[in-house]
C-alpha positions in Angstrom: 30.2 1.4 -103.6 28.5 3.3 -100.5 30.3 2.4 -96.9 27.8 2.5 -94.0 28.9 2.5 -91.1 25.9 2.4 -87.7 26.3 0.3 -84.8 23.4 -0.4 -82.3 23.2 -1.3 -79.0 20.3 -2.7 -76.7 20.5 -2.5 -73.3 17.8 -3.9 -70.9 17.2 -1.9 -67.8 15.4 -3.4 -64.8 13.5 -1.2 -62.7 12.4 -1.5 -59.8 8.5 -1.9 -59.9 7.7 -2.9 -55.8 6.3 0.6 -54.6 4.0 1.2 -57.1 0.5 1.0 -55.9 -1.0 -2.3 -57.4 -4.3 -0.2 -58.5 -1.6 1.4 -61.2 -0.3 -2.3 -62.2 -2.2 -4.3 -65.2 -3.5 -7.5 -62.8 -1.0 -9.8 -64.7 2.1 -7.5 -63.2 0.3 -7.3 -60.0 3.1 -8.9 -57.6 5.9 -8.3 -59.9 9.5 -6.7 -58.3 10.6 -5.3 -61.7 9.9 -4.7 -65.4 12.1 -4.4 -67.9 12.6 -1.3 -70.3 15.1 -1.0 -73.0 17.5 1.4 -74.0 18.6 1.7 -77.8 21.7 3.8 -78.2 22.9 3.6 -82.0 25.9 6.1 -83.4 26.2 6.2 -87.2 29.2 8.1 -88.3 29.6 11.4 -86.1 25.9 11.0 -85.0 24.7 9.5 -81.8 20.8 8.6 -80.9 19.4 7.0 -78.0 15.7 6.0 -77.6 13.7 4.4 -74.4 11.6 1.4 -75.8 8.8 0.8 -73.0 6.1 -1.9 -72.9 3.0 -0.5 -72.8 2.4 -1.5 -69.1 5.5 0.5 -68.3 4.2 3.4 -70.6 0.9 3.6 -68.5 3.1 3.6 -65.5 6.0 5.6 -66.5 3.7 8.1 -68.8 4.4 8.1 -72.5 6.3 11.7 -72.3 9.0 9.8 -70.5 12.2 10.9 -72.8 16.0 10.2 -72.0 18.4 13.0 -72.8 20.4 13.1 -76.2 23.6 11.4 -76.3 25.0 14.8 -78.0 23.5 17.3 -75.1 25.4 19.0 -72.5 23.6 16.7 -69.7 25.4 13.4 -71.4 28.1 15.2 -73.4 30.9 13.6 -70.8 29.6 10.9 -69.6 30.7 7.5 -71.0 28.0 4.5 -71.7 27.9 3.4 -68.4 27.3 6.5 -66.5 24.9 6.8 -69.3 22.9 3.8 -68.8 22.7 4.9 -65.0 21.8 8.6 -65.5 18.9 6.6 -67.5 17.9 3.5 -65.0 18.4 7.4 -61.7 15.7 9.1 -64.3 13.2 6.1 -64.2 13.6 5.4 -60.7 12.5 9.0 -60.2 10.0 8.8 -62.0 8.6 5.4 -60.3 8.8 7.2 -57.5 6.7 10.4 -57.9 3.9 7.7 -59.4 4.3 5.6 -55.8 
């Protein structure tokens, strides 16, 4: 008998959308206040993964090189889920904000 053990979580993020400039929004966001991205965090024994899951709107907004750090680096090493989920939600706030 094989034991496996993975637990996954899904958090949605909203983020803020109201300063981008509406020439970078698909006309059916045009006049939208926020999207919504996701966040996937799944651990699985000792090992722990994270993943952004974008729309493709977002994507063409955001840029599809947007990454989140590892759950296992230095960066999130001591920080527990929430400051997690923040450190994320800070990093695509700044990055709305060099595209506005």
């Amino acid at each position: 008998m094989c034991e496996y053990n993975r637990v996954t979580v899904h958090i949605r993020l909203a983020v803020d959308m109201s300063k981008v400039p509406e020439l970078l929004l698909p006309s059916v966001d045009k006049g939208r206040q926020e999207m919504l991205a996701s966040l996937m965090i799944t651990v699985e024994e000792s090992r722990q993964t994270s993943q952004l899951l974008l729309s493709p709107r977002m994507q063409i907004i955001v840029g599809e090189d947007c990454r989140v750090p590892n759950l296992q680096s230095r960066d999130a090493q001591d920080m527990n889920l929430a400051e997690y989920v923040a450190h994320v939600k800070k990093l695509l706030n700044a990055r709305i904000r060099l595209v506005s």
